[in-house]
C-alpha positions as CSV (number, residue, x, y, z in Angstrom):
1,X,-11.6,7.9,-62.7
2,X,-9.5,5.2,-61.9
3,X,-12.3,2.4,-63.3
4,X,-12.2,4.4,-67.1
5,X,-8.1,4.4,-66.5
6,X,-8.8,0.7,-66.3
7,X,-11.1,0.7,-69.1
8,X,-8.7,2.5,-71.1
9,X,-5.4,0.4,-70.7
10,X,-7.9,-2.7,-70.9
11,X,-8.6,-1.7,-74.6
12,X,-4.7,-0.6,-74.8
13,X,-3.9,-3.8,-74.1
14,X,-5.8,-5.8,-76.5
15,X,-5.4,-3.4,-79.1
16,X,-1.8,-4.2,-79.1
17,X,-2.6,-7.9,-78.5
18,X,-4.7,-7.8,-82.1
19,X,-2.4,-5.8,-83.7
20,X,0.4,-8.7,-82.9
21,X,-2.3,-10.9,-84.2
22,X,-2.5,-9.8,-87.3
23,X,1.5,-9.0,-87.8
24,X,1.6,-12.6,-87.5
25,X,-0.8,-13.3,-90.7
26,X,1.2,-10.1,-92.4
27,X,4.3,-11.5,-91.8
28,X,3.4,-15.1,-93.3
29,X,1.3,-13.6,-95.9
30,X,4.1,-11.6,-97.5
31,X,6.8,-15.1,-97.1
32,X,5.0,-16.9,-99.4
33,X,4.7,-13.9,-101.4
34,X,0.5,-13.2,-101.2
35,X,-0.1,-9.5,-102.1
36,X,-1.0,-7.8,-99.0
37,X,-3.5,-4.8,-100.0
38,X,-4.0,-3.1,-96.8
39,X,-2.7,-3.1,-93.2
40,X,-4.7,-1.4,-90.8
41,X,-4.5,-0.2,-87.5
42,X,-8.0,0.1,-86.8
43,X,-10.9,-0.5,-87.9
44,X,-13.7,1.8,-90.0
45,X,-12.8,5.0,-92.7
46,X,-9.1,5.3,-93.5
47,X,-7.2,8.5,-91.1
48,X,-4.2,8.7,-93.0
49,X,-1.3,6.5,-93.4
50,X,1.4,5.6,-96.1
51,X,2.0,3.5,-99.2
52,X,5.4,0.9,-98.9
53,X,5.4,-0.8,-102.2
54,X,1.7,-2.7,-103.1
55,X,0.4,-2.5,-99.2
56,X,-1.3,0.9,-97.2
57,X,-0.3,0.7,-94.0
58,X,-2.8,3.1,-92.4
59,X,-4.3,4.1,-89.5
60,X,-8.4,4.3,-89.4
61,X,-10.9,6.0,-87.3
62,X,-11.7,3.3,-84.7
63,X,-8.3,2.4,-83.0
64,X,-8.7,-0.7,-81.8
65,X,-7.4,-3.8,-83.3
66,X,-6.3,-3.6,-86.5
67,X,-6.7,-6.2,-90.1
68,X,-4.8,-7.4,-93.0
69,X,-6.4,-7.4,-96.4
70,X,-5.2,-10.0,-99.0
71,X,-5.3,-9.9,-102.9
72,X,-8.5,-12.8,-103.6
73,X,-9.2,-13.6,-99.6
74,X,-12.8,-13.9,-100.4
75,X,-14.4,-15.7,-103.2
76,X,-15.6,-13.8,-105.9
77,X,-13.2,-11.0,-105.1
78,X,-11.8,-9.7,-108.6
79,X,-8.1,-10.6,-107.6
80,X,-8.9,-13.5,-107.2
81,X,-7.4,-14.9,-110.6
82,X,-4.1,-13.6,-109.6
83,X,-1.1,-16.0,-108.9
84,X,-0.3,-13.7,-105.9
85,X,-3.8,-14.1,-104.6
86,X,-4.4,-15.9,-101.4
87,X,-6.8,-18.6,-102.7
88,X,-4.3,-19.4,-105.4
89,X,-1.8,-20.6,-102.9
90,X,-1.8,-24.0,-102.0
91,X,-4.0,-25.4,-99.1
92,X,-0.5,-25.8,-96.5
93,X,0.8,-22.3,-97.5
94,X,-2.7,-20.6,-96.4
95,X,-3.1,-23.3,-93.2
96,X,0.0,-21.5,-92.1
97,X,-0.7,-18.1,-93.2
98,X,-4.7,-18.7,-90.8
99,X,-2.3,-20.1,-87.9
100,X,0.6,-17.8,-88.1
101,X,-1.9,-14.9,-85.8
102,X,-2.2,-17.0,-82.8
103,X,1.2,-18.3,-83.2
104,X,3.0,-15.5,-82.4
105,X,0.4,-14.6,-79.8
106,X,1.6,-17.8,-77.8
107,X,5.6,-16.4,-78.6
108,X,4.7,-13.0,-77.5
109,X,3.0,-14.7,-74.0
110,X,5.7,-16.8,-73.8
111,X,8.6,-13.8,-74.4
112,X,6.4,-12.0,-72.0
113,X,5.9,-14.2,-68.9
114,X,10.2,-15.7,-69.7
115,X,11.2,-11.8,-69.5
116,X,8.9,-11.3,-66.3
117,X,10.2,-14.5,-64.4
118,X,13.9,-13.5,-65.6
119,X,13.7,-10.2,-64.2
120,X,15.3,-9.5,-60.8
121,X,12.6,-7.7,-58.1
122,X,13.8,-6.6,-54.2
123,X,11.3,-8.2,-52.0
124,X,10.3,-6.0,-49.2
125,X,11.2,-8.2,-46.1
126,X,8.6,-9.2,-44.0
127,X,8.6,-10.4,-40.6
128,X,8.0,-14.1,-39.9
129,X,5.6,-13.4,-36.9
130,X,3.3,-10.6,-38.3
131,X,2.3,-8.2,-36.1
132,X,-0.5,-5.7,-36.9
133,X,0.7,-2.3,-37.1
134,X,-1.5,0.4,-38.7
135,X,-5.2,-0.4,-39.6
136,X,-8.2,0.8,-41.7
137,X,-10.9,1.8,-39.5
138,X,-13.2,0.7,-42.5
139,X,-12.0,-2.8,-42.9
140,X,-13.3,-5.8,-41.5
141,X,-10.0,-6.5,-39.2
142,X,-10.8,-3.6,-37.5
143,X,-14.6,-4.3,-37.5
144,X,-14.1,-7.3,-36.1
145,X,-11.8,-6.4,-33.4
146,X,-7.9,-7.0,-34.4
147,X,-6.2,-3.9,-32.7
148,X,-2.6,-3.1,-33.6
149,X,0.0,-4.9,-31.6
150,X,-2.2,-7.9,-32.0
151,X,0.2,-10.9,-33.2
152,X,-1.7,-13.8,-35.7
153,X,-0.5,-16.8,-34.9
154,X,-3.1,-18.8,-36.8
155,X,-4.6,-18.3,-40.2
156,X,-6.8,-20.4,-42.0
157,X,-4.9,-23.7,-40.6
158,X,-1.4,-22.1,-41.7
159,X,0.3,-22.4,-38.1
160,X,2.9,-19.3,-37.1
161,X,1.8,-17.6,-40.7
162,X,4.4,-14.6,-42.5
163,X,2.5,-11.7,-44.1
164,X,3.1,-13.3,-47.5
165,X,1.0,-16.2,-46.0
166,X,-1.9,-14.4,-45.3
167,X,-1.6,-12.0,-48.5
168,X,-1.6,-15.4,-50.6
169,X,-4.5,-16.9,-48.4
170,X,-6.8,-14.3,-48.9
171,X,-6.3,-13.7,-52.4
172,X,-7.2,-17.4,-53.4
173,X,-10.3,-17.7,-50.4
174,X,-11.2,-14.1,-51.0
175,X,-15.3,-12.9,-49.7
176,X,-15.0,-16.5,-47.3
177,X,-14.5,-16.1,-44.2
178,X,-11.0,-17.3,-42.8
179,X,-10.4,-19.0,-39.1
180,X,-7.7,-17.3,-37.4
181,X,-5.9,-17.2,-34.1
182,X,-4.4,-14.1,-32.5
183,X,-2.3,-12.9,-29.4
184,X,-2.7,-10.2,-27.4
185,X,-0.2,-10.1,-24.9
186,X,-0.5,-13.5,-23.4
187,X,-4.1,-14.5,-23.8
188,X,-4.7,-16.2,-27.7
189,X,-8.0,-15.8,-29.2
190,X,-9.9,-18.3,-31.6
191,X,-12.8,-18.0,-34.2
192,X,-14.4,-17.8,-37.7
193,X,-13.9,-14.3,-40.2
194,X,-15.9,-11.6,-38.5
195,X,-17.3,-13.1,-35.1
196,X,-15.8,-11.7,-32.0
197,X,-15.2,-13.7,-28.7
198,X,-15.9,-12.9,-25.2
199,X,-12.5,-11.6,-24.0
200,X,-12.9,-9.3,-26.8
201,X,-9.6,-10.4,-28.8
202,X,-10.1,-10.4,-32.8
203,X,-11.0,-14.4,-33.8
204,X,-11.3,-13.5,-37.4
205,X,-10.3,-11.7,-40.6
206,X,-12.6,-11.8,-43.9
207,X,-10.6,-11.7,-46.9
208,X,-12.2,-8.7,-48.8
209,X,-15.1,-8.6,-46.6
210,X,-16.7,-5.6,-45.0
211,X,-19.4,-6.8,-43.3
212,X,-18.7,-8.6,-39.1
């Protein structure tokens, strides 16, 4: 379930992303005063919609994406003797009019990812010397032999690591196993991802690995 909900928002999301695309091409199209036949949200057979002036904004059967139609966009198209026809506008006029889709693609990333970084988030606080608490009995810290109360001191070369440390690591070195050091009580414990020393302290975690 949760892979189609994926799926689904996947499409969602570059539905909207095409749809923004082609506002772009809209927008420039009707500023330099091309006739703009049709505006669709999707793409096939025509749902239902309504007429605003010259254009049919509609929505069709397959939702996903969307296109504008202009007067004479193809050669040999009847319209395309009219003034207001796309290849009747000069060369610079329709450069900007093919450009103006990705343009505002790159504003809309740029609005996006400014909003994102401008926006104010509480970060949980995290202890500077992480100690393990509770653990899956299916993941590979467990496997290996990392028992709660276990303190890392060592991870992947990052001396006296924080949680966020160790989040970050193992998202960029993820399914490669990770040398790590850990203390339990006062013994400390060395070793690669997934191998297990004599005393029987953990000397490794896997990042995203299952297997010991």
């Amino acid at each position: 379930m949760e892979f189609l909900q994926n799926i689904w928002w996947y499409l969602v999301l570059i539905g909207v992303m095409i749809l923004i695309h082609e506002l772009g091409h809209f927008w420039a199209a009707r500023f330099f005063d091309v006739k703009v036949e049709t505006f669709s949200f999707g793409f096939g057979p025509r749902l239902f919609g309504f007429r605003r002036g010259e254009t049919d904004f509609r929505f069709s059967l397959i939702l996903f994406g969307g296109y504008v139609k202009m007067a004479g966009e193809q050669l040999g198209d009847e319209a395309g003797q009219d003034p207001r026809s796309l290849l009747a506008k000069p060369r610079w006029q329709r450069l900007i009019i093919a450009f103006a889709g990705p343009f505002i693609n790159i504003v809309l990333a740029v609005v996006l990812l400014t909003g994102l970084f401008m926006a104010h988030y509480e970060k949980m606080p995290m202890p500077n010397s992480p100690l393990v608490g509770e653990e899956d009995k299916d993941g590979a810290a467990f496997k290996a032999g990392i028992r709660e109360g276990d303190r890392v001191v060592q991870f992947d070369g990052i001396e006296n690591p924080t949680w966020e440390d160790i989040a970050l690591k193992e998202i960029s070195s993820a399914k490669q196993a990770m040398e790590v050091r850990v203390q339990r009580g006062e013994e400390v414990a060395r070793g690669v991802a997934g191998v297990a020393v004599p005393e029987g302290l953990v000397a490794g975690l896997a990042g995203g690995a299952d297997e010991v």
